[in-house]
N, C-alpha and C positions, 0 to 999 in steps of 0.2 A: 504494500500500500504506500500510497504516498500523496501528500500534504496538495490538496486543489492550490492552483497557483494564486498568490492571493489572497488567500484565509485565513483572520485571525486565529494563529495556534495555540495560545496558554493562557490561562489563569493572572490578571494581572497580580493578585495577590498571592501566587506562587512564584510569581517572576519578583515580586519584589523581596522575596524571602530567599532567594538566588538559587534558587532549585535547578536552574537550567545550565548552570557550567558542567553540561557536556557534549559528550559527542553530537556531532551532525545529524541533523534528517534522516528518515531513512531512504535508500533510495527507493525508483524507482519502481513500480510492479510493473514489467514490459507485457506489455501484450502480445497474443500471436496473430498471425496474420490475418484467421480470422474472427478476432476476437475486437470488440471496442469499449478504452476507457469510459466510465462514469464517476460522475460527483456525487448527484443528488441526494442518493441513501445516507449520506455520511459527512457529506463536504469536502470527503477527503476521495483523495483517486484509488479505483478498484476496476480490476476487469468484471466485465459480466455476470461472471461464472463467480467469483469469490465475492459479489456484492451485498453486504448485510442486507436484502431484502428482495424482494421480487421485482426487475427491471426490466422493460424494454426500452429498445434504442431505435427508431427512426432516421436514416440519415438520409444525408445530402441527396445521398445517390438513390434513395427510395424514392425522394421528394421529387429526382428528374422526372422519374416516371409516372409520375400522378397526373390526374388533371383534381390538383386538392388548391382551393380557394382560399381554403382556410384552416386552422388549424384542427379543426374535428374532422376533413377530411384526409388530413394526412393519416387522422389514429383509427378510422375505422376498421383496420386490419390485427390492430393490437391486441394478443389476449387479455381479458379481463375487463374489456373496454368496450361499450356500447353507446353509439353514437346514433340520439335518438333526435327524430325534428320536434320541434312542442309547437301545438296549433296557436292560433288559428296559422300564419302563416309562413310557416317550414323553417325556419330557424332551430338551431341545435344546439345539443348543451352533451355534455362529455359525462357517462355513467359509468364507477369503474367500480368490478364489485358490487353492483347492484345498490349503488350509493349514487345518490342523482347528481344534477352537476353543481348546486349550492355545497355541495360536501368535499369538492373537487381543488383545491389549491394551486393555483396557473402561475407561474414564474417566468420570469425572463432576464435568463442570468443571475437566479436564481433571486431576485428580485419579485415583488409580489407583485399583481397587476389584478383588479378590479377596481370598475363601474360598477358591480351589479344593485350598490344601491341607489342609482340614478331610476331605473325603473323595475317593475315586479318582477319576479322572476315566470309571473304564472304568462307572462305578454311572451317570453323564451328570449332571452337576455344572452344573447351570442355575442354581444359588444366586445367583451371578453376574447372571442377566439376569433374575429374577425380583425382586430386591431393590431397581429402581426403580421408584416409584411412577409410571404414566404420563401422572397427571395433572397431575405436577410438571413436566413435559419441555417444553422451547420448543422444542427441534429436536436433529436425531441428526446429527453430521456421520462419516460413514464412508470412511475414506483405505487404499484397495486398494495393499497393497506395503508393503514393509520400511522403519520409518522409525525406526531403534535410534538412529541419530544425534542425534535430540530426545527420544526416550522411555527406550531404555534395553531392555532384555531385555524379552521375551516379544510383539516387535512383528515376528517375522517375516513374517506373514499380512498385516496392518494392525492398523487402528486403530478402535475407536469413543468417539467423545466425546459425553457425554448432556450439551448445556446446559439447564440447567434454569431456567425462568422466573424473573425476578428481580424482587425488590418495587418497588412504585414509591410515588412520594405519595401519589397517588391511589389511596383502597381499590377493590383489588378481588375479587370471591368468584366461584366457582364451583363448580358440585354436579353429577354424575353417576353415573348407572345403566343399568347392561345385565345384563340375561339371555342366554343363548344355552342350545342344549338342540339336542343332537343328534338327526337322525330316524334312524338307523341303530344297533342294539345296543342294550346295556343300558345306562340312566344316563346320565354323565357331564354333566350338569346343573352348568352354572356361572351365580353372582352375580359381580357386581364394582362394587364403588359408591367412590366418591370427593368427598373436600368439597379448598378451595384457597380462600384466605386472603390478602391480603396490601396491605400500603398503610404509611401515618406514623403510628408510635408515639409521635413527637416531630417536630412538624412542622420540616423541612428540618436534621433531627438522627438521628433514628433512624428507620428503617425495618424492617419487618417480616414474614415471612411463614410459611406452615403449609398443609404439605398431609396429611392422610390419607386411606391408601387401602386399602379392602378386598376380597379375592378369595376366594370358595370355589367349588370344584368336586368334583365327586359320581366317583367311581370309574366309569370305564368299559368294559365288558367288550365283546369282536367276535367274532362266529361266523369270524371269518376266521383267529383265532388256533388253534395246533396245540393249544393248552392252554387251553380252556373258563374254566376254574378261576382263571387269569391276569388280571389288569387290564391293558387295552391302554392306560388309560392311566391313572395313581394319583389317588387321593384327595390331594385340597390345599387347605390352610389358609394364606391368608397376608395377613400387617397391616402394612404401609410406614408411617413418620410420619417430613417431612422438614420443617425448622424452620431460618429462618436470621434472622440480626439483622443488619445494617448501620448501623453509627457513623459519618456522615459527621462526622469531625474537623475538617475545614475545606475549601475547593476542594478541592487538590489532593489533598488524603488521605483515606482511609476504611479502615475495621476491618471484618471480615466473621467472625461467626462463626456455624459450620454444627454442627448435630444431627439426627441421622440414628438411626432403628429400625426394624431390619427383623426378624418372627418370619414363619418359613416353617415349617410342620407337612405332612409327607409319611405316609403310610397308604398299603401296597399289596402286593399278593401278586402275585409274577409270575414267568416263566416260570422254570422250569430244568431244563427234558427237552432234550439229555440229560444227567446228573448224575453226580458221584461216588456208590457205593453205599451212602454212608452219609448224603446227603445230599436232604432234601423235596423233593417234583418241583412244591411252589409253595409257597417259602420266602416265609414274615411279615416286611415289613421296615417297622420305624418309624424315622423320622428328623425331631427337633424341632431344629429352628434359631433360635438367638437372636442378632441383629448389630447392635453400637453402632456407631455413627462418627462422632469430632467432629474438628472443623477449625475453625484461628483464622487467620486472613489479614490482613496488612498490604497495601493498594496503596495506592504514592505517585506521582503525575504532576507531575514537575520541570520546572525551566524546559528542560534539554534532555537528561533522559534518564527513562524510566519504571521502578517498581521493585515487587516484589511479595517480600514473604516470608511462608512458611505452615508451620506444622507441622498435620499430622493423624493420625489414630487409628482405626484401626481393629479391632475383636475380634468374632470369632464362636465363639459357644460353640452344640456340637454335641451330642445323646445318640443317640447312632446303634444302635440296635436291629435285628439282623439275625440271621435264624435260622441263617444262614451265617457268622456269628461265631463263634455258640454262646453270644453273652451282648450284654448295650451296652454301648456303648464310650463314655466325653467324653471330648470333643478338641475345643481349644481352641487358635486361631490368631491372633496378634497381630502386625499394623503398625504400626509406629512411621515416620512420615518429615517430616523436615526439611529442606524444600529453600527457595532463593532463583533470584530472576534482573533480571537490570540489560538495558536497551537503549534506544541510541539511537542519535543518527548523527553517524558521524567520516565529514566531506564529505557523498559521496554515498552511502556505506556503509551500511546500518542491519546494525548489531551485535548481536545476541540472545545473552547469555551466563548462563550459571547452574551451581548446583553442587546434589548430593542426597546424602543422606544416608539408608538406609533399614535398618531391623533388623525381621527375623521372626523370630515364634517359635511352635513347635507344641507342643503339650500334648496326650499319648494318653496311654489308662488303658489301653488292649489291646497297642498295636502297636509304642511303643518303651521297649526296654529300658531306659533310666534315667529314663523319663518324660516325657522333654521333648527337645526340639533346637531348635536355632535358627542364623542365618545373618545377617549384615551384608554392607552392602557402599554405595559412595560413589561418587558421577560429578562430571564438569567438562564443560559441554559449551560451543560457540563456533558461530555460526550467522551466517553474511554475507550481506546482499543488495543488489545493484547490478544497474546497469542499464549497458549502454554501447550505446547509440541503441534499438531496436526488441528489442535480445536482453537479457532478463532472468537473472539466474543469482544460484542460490544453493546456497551450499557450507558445509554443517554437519561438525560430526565429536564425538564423543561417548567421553570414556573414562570406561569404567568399570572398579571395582576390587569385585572379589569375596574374600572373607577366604578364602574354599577355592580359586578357581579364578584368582585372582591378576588380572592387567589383561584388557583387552578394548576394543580400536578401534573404533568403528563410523562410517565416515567416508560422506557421500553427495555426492552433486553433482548438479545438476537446473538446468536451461536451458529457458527460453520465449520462444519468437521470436512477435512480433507481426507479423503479414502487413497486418492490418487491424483498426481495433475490436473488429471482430465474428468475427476468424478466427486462430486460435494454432497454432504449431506446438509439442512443447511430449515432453520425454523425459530420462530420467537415470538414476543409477546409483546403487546403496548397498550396501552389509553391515551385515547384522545378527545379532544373538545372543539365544542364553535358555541361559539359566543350569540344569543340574536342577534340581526342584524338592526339598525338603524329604526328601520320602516315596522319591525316587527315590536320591538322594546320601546318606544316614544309615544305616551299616552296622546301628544296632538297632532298622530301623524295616521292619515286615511290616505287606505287604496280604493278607486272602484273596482269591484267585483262583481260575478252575478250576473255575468253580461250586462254588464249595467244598473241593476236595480238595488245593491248592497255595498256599505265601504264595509271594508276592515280596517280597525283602526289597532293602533300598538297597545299590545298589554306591558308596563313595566314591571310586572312581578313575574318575569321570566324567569328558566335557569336554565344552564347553557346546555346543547344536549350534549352526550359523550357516549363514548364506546371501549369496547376492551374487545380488542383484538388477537386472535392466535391465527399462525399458521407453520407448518412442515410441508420441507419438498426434499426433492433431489434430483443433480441436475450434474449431464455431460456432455463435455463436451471436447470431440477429436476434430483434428484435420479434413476428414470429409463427412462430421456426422453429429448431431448434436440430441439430447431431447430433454425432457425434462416435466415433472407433476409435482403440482404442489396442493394442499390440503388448508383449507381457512374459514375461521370461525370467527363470526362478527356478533355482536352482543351491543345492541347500542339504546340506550332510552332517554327520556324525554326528549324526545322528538317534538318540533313542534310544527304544529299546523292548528290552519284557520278553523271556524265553524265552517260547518258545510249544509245548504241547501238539501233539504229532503223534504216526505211527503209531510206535509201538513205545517215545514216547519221551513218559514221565511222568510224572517228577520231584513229588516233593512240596515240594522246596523250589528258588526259581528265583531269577532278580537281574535288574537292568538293566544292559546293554549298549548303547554306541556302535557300532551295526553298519550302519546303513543311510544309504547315499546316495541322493539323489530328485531328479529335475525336472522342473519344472514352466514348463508355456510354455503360451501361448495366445492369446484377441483377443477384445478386448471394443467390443460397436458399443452405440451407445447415440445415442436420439433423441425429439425432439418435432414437432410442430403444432400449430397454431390450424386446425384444420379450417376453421369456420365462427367465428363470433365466440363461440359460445358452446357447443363442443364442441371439443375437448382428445384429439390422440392420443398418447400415448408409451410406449415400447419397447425394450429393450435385450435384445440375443443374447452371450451370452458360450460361447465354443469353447476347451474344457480339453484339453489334454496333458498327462497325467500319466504318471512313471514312476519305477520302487522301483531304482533303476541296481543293486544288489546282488541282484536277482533277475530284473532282466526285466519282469515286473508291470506293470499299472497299481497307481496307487495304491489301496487302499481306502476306498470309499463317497465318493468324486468324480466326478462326471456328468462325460460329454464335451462334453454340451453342457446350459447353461440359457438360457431365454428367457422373458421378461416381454410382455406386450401390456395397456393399459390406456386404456379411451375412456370420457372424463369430458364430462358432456351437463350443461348449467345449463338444463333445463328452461325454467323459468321462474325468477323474483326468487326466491322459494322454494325451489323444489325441487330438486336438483340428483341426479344417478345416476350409481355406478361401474359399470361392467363391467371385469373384472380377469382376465389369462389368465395361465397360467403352465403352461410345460414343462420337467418335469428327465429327460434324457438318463439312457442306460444306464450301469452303474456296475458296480461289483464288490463283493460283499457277502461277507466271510465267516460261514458256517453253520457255528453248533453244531449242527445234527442230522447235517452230512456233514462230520464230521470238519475243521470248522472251515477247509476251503477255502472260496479266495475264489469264489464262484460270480458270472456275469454275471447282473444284474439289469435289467430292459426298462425305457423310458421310459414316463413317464407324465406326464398334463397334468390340471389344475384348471382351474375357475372357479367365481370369485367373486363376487355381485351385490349391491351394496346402492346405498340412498337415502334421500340427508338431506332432512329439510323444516323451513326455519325459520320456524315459529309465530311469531314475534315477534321482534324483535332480540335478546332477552335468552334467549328457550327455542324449542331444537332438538330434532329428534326424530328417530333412525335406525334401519333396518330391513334387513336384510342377509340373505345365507342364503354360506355359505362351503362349497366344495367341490360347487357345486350339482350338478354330474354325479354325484355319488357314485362317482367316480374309486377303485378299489381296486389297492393294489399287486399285483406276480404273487408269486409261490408262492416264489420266493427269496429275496424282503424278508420275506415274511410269515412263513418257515422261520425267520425272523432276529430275529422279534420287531421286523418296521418296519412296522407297520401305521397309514395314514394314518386320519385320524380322517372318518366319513363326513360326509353331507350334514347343516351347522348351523347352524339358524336363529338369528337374535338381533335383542333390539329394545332400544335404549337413548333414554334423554333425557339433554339436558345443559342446566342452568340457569344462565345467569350473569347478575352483579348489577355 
């Protein structure tokens, strides 16, 4: 293992008792050729295979081959990971583990990033995974299971960390473009083009880099939808620009500071039969989003310990136009966070410690009664890792302090037994937390719901939900062959959710409640091949048990079962072809047209087919068609407003210099 470049490695209160006069770092963990580093789990660098947690890794070269817009559709392939649209109109949110996407922790560089309290999450608040540029991204590392212990609240699900391409001396650029145009329905015609920039400003002093990226797509309407009139999925406008500088100060030191804009413009009429009687049966909703975010970072590499400290910013400003308001609304959400972290090694020990600090604030013109609210709160976390002979262990723990809901433990433990190089045994345990949010804990703060007819207003005698986590696997991996099953148990309560709309009971004004307990268990297989030297199979099946303990239930819209199948052919020097399958198991949907029961919904499977050709080292060309069966959901997604988007072709180039 060894030290993420950049990251606070020790105790300052251990470094000032001079505990670290000794040896160097350790080196090191090389990876094999086909193996790739990760941070996430730990902060600190690990291959895949010996990573304290369950990882997967997306890269670069995954991402040529997509036509992925955004960041949920680069992970639909992920095990453990189910990327659902939320109506009315097709927007997506990341489930991992059977944990929705509010439970879901989105990083960028391992920096947090949320909007999601600008609007409700029940409207499907994708702001979040739309507001990375994907031409910025070197790779997605995504850590299935609760890891509050380094991150802190809203990690009950996992985690995703977008690293993003990092400048080097050498300039270098790159340019892309795809179309894609659906053959089923009306429209829905999308561009997306992107330029990437980057190299020495100041040769072996400053570095530099710039990506913008642009996406439109055309509104598109389905004969499959109960409501003609409806867009199955909105019109979108959206322009990323992400800009970083690097001050190399000397060796050991460097200055990093980040600028970030993202505008995302939404257009779309969609469903809302059945309705309050005072309210349009396909209400106008505009929604223009505007999001800064800077970041300044200090990393220092000592003689024996590493250090990082960063304050960042984040603000999204909102005009939410919705006929279901009755007017627009701005609203206005601000991060503030200043964290640090020290590590290095006492003995055999490597020490990971850090503290945060973070303040939000929300600003609504409609929804809360003095205008504004806002929330603080501050962590200390301690993270060990040792080895004693072939069994690896590492034991975190994480407090944090909420100004409304007072402390919060989140301790884990995680153990990797080596059998062999190439084979781990490899399981642990954690609790995690999430705090409510803003909108849910503010007594003068109302959403409309109901399709209109009901607010929800914040209960402030909330308490946070939380979860205790187990899981066991084992996992290998050779030169031409890999696999791996893992085993997990999720236990999480007070859950919270709103009143809900039933027979006889229909309240115009409702609140959130702490009512629900849930478990979730299941098993996740996952694997590769080298078929032949120049075709590639891999696979993963993941098996969900889900259950609402306060009512019996399954959970809603969590499959019992998904499964991935993917066989990669290198033609030739040139050419190479995906074929990509995907099955999501039966689920439970609840219907607004029947009284908002959970109805069972059937499985359903996809495929995906595309093929890169490299023209020249420098200019690539790709050719795809996605959903090629024209796979249609049944009649209780589509009651639901879940209508999969049909059979779409797309053709892109990508130029680089």
């Amino acid at each position: 293992m060894q030290l993420q470049p950049g990251v606070f490695r020790l105790n300052p209160i251990l470094l000032s008792l001079g505990l670290f006069a000794l040896p160097g770092l350790a080196q090191a963990e090389l990876p094999k050729a086909n193996e790739t580093m990760v941070v996430t789990a730990t902060q600190t660098k690990h291959t895949e295979l010996s990573a304290p947690a369950s990882v997967s890794v997306v890269t670069r070269a995954d991402l040529d081959k997509m036509n992925a817009n955004n960041i949920g559709d680069a992970l639909k392939h992920v095990p453990g990971v189910n990327i659902i649209g939320t109506n009315p109109t097709g927007r997506s949110e990341i489930k991992i583990r059977g944990m929705g996407g509010d439970y879901t922790l989105l990083l960028i560089n391992g920096k947090r990033v949320n909007a999601r309290e600008t609007l409700g999450s029940s409207f499907g608040n994708d702001f979040d995974l739309s507001s990375i540029p994907m031409a910025a991204i070197e790779r997605i590392e995504v850590i299935r299971g609760p890891v509050s212990s380094l991150y802190g609240a809203d990690a009950l699900g996992g985690v995703v960390n977008v690293i993003l391409r990092q400048a080097k001396e050498k300039t270098e650029a790159a340019f892309g473009y795809t179309h894609s145009m659906p053959t089923k329905g009306d429209g829905g015609d999308a561009n997306q083009g992107s330029a990437f920039v980057s190299g020495a400003l100041i040769d072996n002093k400053l570095l530099g880099s710039v990506v913008v990226e642009g996406y439109q797509r055309d509104r598109w309407h389905s004969d499959q939808s109960n409501n003609l009139d409806a867009d199955a999925l909105e019109k979108r406008e959206v322009v990323n620009v992400l800009s970083s500088l690097k001050w190399l100060v000397s060796d050991n030191q460097d200055i990093d500071f980040d600028l970030g804009y993202n505008q995302n413009d939404m257009d779309s009429y969609f469903n809302n039969v059945p309705r309050a009687p005072t309210a349009p049966a396909t209400p106008h909703n505009v929604q223009k989003l505007d999001r800064l975010s800077l970041g300044l970072t200090h990393n220092g590499r000592w003689e024996h310990f590493d250090s990082r400290a960063r304050y960042y910013f984040e603000q999204t400003d909102l005009m939410d136009d919705s006929q279901l308001n009755g007017g627009a609304a701005d609203v206005t959400q601000t991060n503030h966070t200043v964290d640090g972290q020290l590590s290095g090694y006492l003995g055999d020990h490597l020490l990971t410690s850090g503290a945060e600090m973070r303040k939000t604030e929300l600003e609504h013109s409609r929804s809360i009664t003095n205008g504004s609210v806002d929330a603080s709160q501050s962590a200390l976390y301690l993270q060990d890792e040792f080895s004693l002979g072939d069994l690896a262990l590492t034991l975190s723990g994480r407090l944090d302090h909420h100004e409304t809901y007072g402390n919060e433990f989140s301790p884990r433990a995680y153990a990797l037994y080596k059998l062999t190089d190439e084979w781990v045994i490899k399981g642990g345990a954690g609790k995690a937390f999430k705090a409510p949010t803003l909108a849910q804990s503010s007594e003068g703060f109302a959403t409309t719901a109901c399709r209109g007819a009901c607010k929800v207003v914040g209960n402030p005698n909330l308490k946070p939900e939380t979860a205790v986590s187990y899981e066991l696997g084992t996992a290998y991996e050779s030169e031409r062959f890999g696999a791996g099953v893992t085993g997990f148990h999720n236990d999480i309560e007070d859950l919270i959710q709103s009143d809900q709309w039933g027979p006889g009971y229909r309240p115009t004004v409702m609140t959130y409640l702490n009512v629900k307990k849930a478990r979730v268990k299941g098993l996740e297989l996952t694997g590769w091949v080298d078929v032949l030297d120049n075709v590639k199979l891999t696979g993963n099946w993941s098996l969900l048990d889900s259950q609402d303990k306060s009512t019996g239930e399954d959970l809603a819209k969590t499959p019992d079962h998904t499964g991935n199948l993917s066989l990669d052919w290198q033609a030739t020097e040139i050419v190479s072809t995906n074929l990509a399958w995907q099955y999501v198991g039966s689920q439970f949907i609840k219907v607004p047209m029947h009284n908002s029961q959970a109805l069972k919904s059937k499985h359903y499977q996809t495929l995906d087919l595309n093929t890169n050709w490299k023209v020249t080292p420098a200019l690539d060309f790709k050719l795809g068609i996605t959903n090629l069966t024209n796979t249609q959901r049944d009649q209780v997604a589509t009651d639901a407003d879940f209508i999969l988007e049909g059979r779409t072709v797309y053709a892109g180039v990508n130029y680089k210099l």
